[in-house]
SETIMAR-106640 format. One record per residue (C-alpha): x, y, z; chain; residue in one letter; residue number from 1. Coordinates in steps of 0.1 Angstrom, whole numbers. Layout:
<nodes>
     u     v     w chain res   n
     X     Y     Z     A   a NUM
...
</nodes>
This chain:
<nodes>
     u     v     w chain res   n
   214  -169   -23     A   x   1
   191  -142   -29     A   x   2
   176  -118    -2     A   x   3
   141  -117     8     A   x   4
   123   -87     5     A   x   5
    84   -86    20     A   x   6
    55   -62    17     A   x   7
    16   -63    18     A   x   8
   -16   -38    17     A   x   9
   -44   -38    34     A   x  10
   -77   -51     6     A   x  11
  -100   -21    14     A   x  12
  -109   -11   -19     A   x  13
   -96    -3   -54     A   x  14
   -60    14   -54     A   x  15
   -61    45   -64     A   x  16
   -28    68   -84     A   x  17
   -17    73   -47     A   x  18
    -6    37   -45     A   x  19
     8    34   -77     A   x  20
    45    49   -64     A   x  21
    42    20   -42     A   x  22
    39    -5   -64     A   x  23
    64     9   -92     A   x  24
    88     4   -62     A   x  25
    77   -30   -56     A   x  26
    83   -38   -96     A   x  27
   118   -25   -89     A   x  28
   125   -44   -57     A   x  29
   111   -78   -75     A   x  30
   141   -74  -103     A   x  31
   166   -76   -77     A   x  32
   154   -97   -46     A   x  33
   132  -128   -40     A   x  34
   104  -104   -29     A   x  35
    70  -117    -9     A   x  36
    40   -94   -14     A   x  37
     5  -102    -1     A   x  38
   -28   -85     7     A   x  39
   -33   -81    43     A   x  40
   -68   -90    49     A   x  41
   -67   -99    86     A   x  42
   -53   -69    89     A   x  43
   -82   -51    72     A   x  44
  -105   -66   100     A   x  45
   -87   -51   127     A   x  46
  -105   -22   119     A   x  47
  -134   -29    93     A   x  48
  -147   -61   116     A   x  49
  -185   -50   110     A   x  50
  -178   -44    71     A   x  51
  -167   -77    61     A   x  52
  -192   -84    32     A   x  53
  -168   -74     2     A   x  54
  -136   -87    19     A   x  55
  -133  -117    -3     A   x  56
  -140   -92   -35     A   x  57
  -112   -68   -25     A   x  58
   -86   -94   -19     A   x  59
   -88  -104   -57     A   x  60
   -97   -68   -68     A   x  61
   -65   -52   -53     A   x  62
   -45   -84   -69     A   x  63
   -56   -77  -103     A   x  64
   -47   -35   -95     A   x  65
    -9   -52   -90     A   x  66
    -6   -71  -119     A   x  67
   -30   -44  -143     A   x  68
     1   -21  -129     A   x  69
    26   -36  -136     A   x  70
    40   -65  -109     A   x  71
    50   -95  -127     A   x  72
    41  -129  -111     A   x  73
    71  -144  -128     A   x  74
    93  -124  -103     A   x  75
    80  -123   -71     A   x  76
    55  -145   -51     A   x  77
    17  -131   -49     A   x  78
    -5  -140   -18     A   x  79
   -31  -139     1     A   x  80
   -21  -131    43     A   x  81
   -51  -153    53     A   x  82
   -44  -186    31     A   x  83
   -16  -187    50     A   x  84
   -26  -204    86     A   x  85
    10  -203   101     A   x  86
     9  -165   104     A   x  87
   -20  -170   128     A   x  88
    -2  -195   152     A   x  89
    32  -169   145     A   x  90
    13  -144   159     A   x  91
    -4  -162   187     A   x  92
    37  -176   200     A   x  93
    50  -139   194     A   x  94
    20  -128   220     A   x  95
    32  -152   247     A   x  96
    65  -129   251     A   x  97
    54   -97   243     A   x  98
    48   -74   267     A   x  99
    16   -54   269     A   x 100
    34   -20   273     A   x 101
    56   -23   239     A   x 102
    18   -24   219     A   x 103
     7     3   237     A   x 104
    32    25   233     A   x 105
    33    25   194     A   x 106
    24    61   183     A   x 107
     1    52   156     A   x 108
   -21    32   183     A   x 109
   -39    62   205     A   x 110
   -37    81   173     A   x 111
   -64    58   150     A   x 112
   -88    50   183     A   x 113
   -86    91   186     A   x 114
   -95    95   149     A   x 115
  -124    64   143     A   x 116
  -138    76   175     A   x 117
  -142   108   163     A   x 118
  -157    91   128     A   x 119
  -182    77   157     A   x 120
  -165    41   156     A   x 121
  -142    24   185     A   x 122
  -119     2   176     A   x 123
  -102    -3   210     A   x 124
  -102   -38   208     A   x 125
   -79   -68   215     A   x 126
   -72   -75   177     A   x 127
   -65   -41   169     A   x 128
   -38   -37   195     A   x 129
   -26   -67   182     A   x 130
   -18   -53   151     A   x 131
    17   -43   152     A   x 132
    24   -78   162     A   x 133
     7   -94   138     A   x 134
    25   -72   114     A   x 135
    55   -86   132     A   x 136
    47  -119   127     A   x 137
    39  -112    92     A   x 138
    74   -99    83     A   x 139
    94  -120   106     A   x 140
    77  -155    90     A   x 141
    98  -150    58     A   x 142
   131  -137    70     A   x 143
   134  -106    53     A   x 144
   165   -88    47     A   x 145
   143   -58    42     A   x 146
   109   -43    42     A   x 147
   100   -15    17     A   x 148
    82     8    45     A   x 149
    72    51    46     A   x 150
    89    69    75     A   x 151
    55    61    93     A   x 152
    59    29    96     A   x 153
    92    28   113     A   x 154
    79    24   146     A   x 155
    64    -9   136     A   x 156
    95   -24   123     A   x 157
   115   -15   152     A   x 158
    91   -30   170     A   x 159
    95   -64   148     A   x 160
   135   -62   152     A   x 161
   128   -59   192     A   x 162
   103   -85   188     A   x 163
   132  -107   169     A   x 164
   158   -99   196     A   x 165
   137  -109   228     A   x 166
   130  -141   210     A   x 167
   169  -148   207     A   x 168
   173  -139   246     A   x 169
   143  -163   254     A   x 170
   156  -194   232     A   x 171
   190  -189   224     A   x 172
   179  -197   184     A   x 173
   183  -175   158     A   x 174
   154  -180   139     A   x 175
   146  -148   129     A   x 176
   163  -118   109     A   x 177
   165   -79   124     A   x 178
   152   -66    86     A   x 179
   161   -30    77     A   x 180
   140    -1    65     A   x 181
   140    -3    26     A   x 182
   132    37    25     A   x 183
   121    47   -11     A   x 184
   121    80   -25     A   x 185
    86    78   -28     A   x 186
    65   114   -40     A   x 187
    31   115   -21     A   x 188
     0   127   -43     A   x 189
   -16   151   -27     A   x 190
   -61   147   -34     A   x 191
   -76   162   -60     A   x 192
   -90   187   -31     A   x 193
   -50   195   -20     A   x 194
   -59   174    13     A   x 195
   -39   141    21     A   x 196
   -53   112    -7     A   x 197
   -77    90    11     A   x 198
  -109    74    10     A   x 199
  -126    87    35     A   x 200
  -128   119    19     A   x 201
  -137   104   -19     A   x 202
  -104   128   -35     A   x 203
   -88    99   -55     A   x 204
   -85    87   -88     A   x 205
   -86    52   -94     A   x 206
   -62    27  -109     A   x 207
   -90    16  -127     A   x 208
  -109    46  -136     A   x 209
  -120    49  -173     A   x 210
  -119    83  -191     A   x 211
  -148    98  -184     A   x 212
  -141    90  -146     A   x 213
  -109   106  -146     A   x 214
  -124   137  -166     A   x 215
  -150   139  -136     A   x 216
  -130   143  -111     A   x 217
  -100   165  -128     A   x 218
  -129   191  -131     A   x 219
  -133   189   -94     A   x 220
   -99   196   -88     A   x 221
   -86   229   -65     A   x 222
   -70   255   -90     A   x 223
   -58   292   -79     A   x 224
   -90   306   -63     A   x 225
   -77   344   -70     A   x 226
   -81   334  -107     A   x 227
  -116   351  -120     A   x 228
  -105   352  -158     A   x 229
   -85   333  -184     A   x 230
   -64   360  -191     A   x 231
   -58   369  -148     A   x 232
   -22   356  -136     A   x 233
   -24   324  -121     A   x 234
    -3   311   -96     A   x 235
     9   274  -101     A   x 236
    28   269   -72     A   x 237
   -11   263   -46     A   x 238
   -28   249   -78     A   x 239
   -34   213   -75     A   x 240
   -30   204  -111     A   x 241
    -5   221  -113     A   x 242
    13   194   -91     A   x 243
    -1   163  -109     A   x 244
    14   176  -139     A   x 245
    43   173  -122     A   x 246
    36   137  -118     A   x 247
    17   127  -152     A   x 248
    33   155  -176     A   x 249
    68   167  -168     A   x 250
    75   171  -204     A   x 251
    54   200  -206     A   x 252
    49   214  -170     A   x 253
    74   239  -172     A   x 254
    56   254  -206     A   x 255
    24   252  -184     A   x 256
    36   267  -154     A   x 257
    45   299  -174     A   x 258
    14   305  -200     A   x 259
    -5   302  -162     A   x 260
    17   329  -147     A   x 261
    12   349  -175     A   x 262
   -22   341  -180     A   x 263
   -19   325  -218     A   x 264
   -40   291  -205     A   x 265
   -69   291  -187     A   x 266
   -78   262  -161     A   x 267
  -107   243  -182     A   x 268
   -79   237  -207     A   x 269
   -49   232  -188     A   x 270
   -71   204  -165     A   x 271
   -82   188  -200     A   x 272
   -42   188  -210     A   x 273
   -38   170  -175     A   x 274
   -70   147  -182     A   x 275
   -53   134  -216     A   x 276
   -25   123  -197     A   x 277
   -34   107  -167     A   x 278
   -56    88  -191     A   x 279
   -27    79  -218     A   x 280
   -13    69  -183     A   x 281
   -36    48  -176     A   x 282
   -42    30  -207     A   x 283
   -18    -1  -206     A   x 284
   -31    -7  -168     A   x 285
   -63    -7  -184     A   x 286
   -58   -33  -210     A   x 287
   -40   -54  -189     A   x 288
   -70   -53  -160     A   x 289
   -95   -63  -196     A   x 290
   -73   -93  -201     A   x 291
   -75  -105  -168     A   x 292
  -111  -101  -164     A   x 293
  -112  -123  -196     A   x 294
   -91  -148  -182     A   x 295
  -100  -150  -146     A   x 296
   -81  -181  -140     A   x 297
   -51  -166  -147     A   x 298
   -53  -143  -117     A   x 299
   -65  -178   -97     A   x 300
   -32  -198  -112     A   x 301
   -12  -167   -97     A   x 302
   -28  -168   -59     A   x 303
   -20  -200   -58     A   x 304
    17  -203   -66     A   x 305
    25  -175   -44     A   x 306
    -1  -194   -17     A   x 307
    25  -222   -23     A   x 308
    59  -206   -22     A   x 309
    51  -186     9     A   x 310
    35  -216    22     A   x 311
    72  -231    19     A   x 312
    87  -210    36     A   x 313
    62  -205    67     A   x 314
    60  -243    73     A   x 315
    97  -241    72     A   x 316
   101  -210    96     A   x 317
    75  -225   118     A   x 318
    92  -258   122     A   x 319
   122  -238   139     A   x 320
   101  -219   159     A   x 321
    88  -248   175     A   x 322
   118  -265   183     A   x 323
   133  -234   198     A   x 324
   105  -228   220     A   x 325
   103  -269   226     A   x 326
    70  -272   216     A   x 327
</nodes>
């Protein structure tokens, strides 16, 4: 039998290149395992409650980015978090035996009411201390072997394999699995401004960004700032394109990185070199994404058979939950 492997993201707007490592490890995962992946939009409330208008719009949006990059329906199972009631009564069960003290002491928690409070929001509310467990009863519905997570997030799945071993001391039923940390080699893209990629602070390129989009905001990017002239040596090693050609042009980065030091390039050209690139990059994504915005159906026909085969196996995990709590 083949191991199960699940993951999700958050629908909070268009992936951007930063994501893209993410799902190329996903594609990877899905050729060996019976892998579950599915866009966490309750999980986008728990901190975007008052911005709900374009909730629906990003679930689909952030589906097409998956298969536009690459993720083939035809090996794993696509969904949608919400479609899927059972993890809402999972999650209400799970909070019956959980004890107040284990959500409050996951580091991430005081961390993001510090920083939205600071952004002049507070999100110190019931759900969103919640959310570790409902990313615990996310996970444990399907009875993963494994979870593809970032050394962040290991907090959260200890917490789901404590979660899964109080429920065996309670009921004396091994329902659930204790899934391990899948821990990909996964390169983080720094923003186009050198700071950590996010959305807050507008520094990303998007999945699908067209040329002239991606040539916008390659011009914006941070170069060597003690570099007046053309001919002045530059210094690759704090330039940020230098570091996505690392990422988009290995081929020719090491050529690169010595007409800079030596000052045989100059940055308008060596950000054009990176520009032609990330857009050749970029290209198959984008005719994919054209043919699924011709055939919208096609993206429909795809929510709902992963809808159905995780809908399988929740009805199926919730059925022994039940009778081991005798409810």
């Amino acid at each position: 039998m083949t191991e199960t492997v699940l993951s999700g993201m958050r629908p909070t707007g268009p992936l951007h290149l930063g994501h893209y490592s993410v799902i190329e490890n996903w594609i990877k995962l899905s050729e060996t395992y019976d892998c579950y992946y599915f866009t966490a939009d309750w999980h986008a409330i728990t901190t975007q409650f008052d911005a709900t208008d374009n909730l629906a719009q990003n679930k689909r949006n952030i589906v097409i980015d998956w298969l536009a990059a690459g993720l083939d329906p035809q090996k794993c199972h696509i969904f949608h978090q919400s479609d899927i009631k059972e993890h809402a009564e999972l999650h209400l069960l799970l909070s019956m035996i959980t004890p107040l003290s284990w959500l409050e002491r996951v580091p991430t928690y005081k961390d993001q009411i510090r920083q939205f409070r600071d952004q002049g929001k507070d999100i110190a509310t019931y759900g969103f201390l919640g959310y570790p467990l409902l990313m615990a009863a996310d996970i444990l519905m399907y009875r993963p072997f494994g979870v593809p997570v970032g050394e962040d997030q290991l907090p959260h799945l200890e917490f789901c394999r404590e979660l899964s071993r109080r429920f065996y001391a309670l009921y004396g039923a091994e329902v659930f699995t204790e899934p391990k940390a899948l821990l990909a080699q996964i390169s983080m893209l720094p923003g186009i401004d050198k700071r950590k990629m996010s959305k807050s602070y507008n520094n990303f390129i998007n999945l699908s960004a067209d040329e002239k989009e991606v040539k916008d905001k390659i011009k914006q990017m941070i170069t060597d700032p003690e570099r007046i002239r053309k001919t002045d040596p530059g210094h690759p090693d704090i330039c940020c394109v230098h570091t996505y050609h690392g990422f988009y042009n290995k081929q020719q980065q090491a050529e690169i990185t010595e007409n800079c030091r030596c000052g045989a390039i100059g940055c308008g050209e060596c950000k054009n070199c990176l520009s032609a690139k990330i857009n050749e990059f970029l290209e198959p994504v984008r005719e994919r994404r054209a043919a699924l915005e011709e055939q919208p159906h096609l993206v429909d026909e795809v929510i709902e058979a992963g809808n159905t085969a995780a809908r399988k196996v929740a009805v199926e995990t919730m059925v022994m939950v039940r009778e081991a709590m005798k409810i």
